[in-house]
C-alpha positions as CSV (number, residue, x, y, z in Angstrom):
1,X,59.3,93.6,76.8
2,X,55.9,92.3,75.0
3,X,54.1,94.8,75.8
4,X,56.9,97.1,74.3
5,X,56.8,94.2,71.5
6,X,52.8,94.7,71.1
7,X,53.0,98.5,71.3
8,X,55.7,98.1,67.9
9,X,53.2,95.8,66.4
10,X,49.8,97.7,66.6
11,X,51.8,101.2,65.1
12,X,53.2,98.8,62.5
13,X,50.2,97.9,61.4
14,X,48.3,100.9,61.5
15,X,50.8,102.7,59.1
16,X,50.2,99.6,56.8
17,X,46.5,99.8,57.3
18,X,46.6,104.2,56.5
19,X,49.4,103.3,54.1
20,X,47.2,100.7,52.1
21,X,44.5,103.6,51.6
22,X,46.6,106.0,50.5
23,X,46.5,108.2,53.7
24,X,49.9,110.6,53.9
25,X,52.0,109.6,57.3
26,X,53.2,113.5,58.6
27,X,55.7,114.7,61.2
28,X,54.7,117.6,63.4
29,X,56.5,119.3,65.7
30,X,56.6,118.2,69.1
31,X,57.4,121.7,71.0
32,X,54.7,124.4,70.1
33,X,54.1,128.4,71.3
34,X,51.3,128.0,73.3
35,X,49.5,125.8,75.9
36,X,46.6,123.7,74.3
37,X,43.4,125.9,74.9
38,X,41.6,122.5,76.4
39,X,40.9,123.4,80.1
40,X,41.1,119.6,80.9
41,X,44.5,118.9,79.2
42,X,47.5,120.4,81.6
43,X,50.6,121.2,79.1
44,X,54.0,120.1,80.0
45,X,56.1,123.7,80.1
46,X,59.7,123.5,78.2
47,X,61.8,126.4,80.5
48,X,64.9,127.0,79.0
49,X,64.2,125.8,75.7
50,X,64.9,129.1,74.0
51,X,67.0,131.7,75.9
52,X,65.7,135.0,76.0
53,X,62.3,133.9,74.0
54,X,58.9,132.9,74.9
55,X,58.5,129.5,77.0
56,X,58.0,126.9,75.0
57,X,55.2,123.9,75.5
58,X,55.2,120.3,74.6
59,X,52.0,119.3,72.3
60,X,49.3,117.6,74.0
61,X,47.9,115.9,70.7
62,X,49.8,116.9,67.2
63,X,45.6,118.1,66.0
64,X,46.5,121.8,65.7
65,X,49.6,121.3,63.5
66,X,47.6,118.8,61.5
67,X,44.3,121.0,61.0
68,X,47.4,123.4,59.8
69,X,48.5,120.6,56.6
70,X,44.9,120.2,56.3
71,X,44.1,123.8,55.3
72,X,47.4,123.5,53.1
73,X,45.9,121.0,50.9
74,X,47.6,117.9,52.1
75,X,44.7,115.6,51.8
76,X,43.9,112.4,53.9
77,X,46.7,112.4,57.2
78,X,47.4,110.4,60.1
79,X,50.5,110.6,62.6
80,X,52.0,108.0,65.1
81,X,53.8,110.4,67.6
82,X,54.7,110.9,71.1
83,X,52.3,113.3,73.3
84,X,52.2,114.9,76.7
85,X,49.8,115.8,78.7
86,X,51.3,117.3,82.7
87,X,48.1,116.4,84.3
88,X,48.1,112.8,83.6
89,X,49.6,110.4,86.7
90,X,48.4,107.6,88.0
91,X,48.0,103.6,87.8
92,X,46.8,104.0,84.3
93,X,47.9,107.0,83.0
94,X,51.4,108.1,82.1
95,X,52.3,112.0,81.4
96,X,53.9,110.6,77.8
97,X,52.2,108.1,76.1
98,X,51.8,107.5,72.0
99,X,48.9,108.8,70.4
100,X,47.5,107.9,66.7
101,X,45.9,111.0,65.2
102,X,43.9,110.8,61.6
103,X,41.9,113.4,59.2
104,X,39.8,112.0,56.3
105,X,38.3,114.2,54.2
106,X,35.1,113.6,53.3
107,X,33.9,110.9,55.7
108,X,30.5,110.5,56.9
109,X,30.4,109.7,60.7
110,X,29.1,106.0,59.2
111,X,32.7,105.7,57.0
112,X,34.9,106.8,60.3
113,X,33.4,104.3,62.2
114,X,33.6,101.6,60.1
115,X,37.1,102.1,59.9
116,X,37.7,102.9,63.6
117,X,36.8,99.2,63.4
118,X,38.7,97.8,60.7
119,X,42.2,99.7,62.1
120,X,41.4,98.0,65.7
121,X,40.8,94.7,63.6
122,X,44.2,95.1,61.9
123,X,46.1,96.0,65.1
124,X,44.7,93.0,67.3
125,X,45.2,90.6,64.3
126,X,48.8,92.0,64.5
127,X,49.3,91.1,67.9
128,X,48.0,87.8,67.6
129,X,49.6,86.6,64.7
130,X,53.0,87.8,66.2
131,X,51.8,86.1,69.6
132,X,51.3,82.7,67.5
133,X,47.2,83.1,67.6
134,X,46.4,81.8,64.2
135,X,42.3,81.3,64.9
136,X,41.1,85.0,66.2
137,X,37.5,83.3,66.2
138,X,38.9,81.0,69.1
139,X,40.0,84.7,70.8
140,X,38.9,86.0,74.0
141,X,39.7,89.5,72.8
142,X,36.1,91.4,72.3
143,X,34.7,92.1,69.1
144,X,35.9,95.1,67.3
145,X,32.3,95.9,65.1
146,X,30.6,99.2,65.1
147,X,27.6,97.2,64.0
148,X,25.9,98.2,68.2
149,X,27.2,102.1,68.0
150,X,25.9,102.5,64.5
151,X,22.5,101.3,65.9
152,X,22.6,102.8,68.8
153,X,23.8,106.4,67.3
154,X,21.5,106.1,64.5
155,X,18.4,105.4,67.3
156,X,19.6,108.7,68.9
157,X,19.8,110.4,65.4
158,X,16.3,109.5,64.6
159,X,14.4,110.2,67.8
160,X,16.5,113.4,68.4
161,X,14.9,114.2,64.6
162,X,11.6,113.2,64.9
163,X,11.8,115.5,68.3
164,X,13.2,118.7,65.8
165,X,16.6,118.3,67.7
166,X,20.1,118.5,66.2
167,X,21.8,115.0,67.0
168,X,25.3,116.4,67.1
169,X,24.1,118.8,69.6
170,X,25.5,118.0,73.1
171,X,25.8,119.1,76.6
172,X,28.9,120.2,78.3
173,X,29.2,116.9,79.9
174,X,28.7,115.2,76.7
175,X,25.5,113.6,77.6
176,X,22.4,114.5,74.7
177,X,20.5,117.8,75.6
């Protein structure tokens, strides 16, 4: 039960943190046409969902129906939702699980990682308040800064220029070319 308790707290406080910037909170739908195109992500089919149609799949992220409001002209977005992914079992990983999905427009790589920090900030503080931790500083929990990434990513960025490389330019495997 706390870590149901937790789970209530962090979303709770990461639609106050979107909802303090003005960022729209969307529903999507959950069932979609077709399989995500992802070759690592194994879709969870829906048989029977529609007789006498097309088989119907359960999202694996909400991203494709939110790129959709995005080219609408909704504006900043962020949705607390359900996903499924079929190819996820194990100790750690659970076929449904809640995923937090957010667009900014506008954002420099700098501004989305400063606020990847601030949200994690505002969810732990959540939890700890609620768990009667009133001094964070006293916390074992690790920092949440992007003060290391944003020195380590703009050390990348800078030798990968001074070499004539693109810095966003990565291997399958995600490792720099």
């Amino acid at each position: 039960m706390r870590r149901c308790a937790g789970a209530r707290r962090r979303c709770a406080a990461a639609r106050e943190f979107f909802r303090a910037r003005k960022v729209l909170e969307v529903e999507t739908p959950a069932m979609v046409n077709a399989p995500v195109s992802d070759v690592n992500l194994g879709s969870v089919r829906v048989a029977g969902a529609r007789p006498r149609c097309a088989t119907l799949f359960l999202h694996t992220s909400p991203e494709y129906a939110m790129k959709r409001l995005l080219a609408a002209g909704s504006g900043d977005i962020f949705q607390i939702c359900r996903v499924y992914r079929g190819a996820e079992r194990g100790r750690q990983h659970n076929p449904e699980f809640t995923m937090l999905e957010w667009y900014r427009l506008g954002f420099s790589l700098e501004d989305l990682m400063r606020e990847v920090a601030e949200l994690a900030r505002a969810a732990v503080r959540a939890v700890a308040i609620a768990g009667g931790v009133s001094d964070l500083s006293r916390s074992r929990a690790p920092p949440c800064g992007i003060r290391s990434a944003g020195r380590r990513y703009r050390r990348i960025a800078a030798r990968r220029a001074g070499a004539g490389l693109d810095a966003h330019d990565h291997a399958r495997d995600g490792r720099p070319r």
